[in-house]
N, C-alpha and C positions, 0 to 999 in steps of 0.2 A: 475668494481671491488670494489668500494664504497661498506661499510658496511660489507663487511667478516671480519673484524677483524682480517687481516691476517699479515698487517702491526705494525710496533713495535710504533708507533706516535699515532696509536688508538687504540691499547693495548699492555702497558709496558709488561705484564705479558702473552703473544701470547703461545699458544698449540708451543709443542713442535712436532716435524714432525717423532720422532719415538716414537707413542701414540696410545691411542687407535682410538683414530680420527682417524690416521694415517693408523692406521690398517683397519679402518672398506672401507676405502677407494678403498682400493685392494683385499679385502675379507680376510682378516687372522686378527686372536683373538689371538696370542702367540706373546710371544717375540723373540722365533726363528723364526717363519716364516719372522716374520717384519724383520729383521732384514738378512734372508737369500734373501729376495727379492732385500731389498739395496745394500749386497755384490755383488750379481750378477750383478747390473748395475754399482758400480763401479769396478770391473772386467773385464768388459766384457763379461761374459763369454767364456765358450770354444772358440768361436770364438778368441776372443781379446789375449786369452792368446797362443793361437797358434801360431799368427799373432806376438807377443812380441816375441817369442821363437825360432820362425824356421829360419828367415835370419839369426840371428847370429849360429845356429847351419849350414845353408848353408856354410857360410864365413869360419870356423875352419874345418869344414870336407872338403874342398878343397886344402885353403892353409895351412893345419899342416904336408898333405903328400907331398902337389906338390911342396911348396915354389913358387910358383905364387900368389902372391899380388892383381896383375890387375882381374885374373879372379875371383877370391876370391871374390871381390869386385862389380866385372859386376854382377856375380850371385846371391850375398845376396841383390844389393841392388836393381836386378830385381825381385827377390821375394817378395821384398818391396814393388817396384813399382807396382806390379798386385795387392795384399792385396788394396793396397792405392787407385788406379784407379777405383777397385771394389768400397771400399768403398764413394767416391766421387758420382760416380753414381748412388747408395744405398742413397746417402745421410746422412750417417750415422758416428760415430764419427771416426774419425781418430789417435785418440789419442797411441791406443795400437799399431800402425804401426810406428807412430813414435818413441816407446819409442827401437823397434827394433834398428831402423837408429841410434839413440843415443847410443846406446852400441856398434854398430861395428864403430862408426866414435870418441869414445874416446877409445875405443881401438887400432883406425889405429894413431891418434896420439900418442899415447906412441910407437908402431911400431917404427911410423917417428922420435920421439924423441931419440930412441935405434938407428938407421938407422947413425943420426946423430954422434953419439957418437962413431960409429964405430964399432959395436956390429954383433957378426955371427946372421945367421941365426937361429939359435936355442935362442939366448940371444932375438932377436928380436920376436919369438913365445913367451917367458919366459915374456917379457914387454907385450905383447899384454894380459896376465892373470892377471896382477898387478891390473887393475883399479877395473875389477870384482870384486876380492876380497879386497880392502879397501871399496866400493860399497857397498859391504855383511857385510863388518865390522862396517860401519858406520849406516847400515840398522839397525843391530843387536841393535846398544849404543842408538838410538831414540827408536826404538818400546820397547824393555825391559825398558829404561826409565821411558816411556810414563806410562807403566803396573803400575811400582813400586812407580809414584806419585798419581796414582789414575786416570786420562785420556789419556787411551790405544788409539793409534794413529789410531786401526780401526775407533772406535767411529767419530775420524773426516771424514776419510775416509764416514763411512756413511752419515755422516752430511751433507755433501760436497756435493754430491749427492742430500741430499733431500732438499738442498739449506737451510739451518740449520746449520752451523757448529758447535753450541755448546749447542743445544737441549736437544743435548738425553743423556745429561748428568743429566737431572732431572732426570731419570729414572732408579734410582740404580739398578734394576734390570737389562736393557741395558747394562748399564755400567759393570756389572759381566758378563757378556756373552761376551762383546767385550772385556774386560782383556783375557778371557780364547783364546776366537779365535786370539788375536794377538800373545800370548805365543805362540801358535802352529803353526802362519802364520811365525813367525821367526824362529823357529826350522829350517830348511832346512837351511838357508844362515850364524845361526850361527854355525853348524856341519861343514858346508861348510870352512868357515874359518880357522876352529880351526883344520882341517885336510890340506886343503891345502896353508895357510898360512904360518907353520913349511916348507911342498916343496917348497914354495917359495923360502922362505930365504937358506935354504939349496943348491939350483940350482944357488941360484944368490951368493952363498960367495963361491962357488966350493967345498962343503963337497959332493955331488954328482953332477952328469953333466948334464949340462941342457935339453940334450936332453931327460934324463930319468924325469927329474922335470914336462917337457911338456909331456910328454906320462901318469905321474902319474896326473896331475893337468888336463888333459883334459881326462880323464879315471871316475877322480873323479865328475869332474863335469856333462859330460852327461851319466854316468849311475848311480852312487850312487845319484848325483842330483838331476834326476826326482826320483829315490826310492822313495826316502826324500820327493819331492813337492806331491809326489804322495798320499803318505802313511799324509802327512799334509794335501792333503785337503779331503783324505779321512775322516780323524779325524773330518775335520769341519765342512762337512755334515753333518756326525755321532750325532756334538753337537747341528747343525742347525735341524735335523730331529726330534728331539724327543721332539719337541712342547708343552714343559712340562707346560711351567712358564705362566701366561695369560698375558696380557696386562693390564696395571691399568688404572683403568676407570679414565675418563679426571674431573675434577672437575668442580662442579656448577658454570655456571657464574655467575658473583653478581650482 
């Protein structure tokens, strides 16, 4: 590997990895394709994001009607475990099956922690929504952040990926494309909050009863929820598609 120049020890000033080098690598001259190629790997694509999605929609469409716990549980996190076993044999990452497991196993502890406190069954449905949404809230306060100092949290996201975390920030042009895609990568989780945050609190102080809180807050979430991811990543296609902007040539070596 001597001589590529790829390390930072024998060139301070290394091509950054979302470039036109970069580009010319995987066959795309725009900065959306470059850039639509990176999202998808860290994504996963459709794959990855089905696999993040579908156990925890298993675990609530069980136990929201039946009030069984256990099987709630048997079933999302065998759904897990086939995604997962696939993927081991595949070879291939496993990450988006985890991050499933992680969302139904902090939400069974807030369960356990309402359980504890002495909470009906409906107050314990009611806990099991809390984490998602401060999740969505906290998601919301980094990515708009990130947009409003000028390093949109996509950008690392891509970076991350192209084993580059902070590359493709030479690239202002990059960098205006991943601002606009994280605006709209957050839209959905901040709508999200900002409608079923008020039911929260509403359900948890008794201005209405928690069982209508949980039929509102899980209504909102898996169908105006995917509206929202849906109609979001239609948009970022949409910005990924029209291959407008080129790629800027890499400059002369010296």
């Amino acid at each position: 590997m001597s001589g590529t120049g790829r390390t930072g020890e024998d060139h301070p000033d290394h091509e950054h990895t979302l470039s036109a080098e970069a580009g010319k690598k995987i066959g795309v001259d725009t900065v959306e394709a470059l850039v639509r190629h990176q999202l998808a790997a860290a994504l996963g694509g459709r794959r990855g994001m089905v696999e993040a999605a579908v156990p925890g929609l298993v675990f609530t469409a069980i136990w929201l009607p039946t009030d069984n716990l256990r099987w709630a549980l048997i079933a999302s996190l065998g759904v897990a475990g086939v995604a997962l076993l696939l993927r081991l044999v595949q070879r291939s990452s496993i990450q988006y099956v985890f991050n499933a497991i992680f969302g139904i196993g902090i939400g069974w502890v807030f369960v356990q922690w309402a359980d504890s406190a002495g909470a009906t069954e409906d107050e314990k449905k009611l806990a099991f929504f809390l984490p998602g949404i401060l999740i969505s809230l906290a998601y919301t306060v980094v990515l708009g952040g990130s947009c409003l100092v000028g390093w949109p949290a996509l950008g690392f996201m891509l970076g991350a990926v192209a084993e580059d975390p902070v590359g493709w920030h030479d690239n202002p042009q990059v960098v205006r494309l991943c601002s606009r895609l994280t605006w709209v990568m957050l839209a959905p989780g901040a709508i999200g909050v900002l409608l079923q945050g008020p039911i929260w609190l509403m359900g948890d102080r008794g201005v209405i009863g928690t069982d209508l809180a949980v039929v509102l807050i899980f209504s909102l979430r898996t169908v105006l929820g995917w509206i929202l991811r849906i109609a979001s990543w239609s948009l970022m296609i949409w910005l990924l598609a029209r291959n407008a902007t080129p790629l800027e040539a890499e400059p002369e070596a010296a």
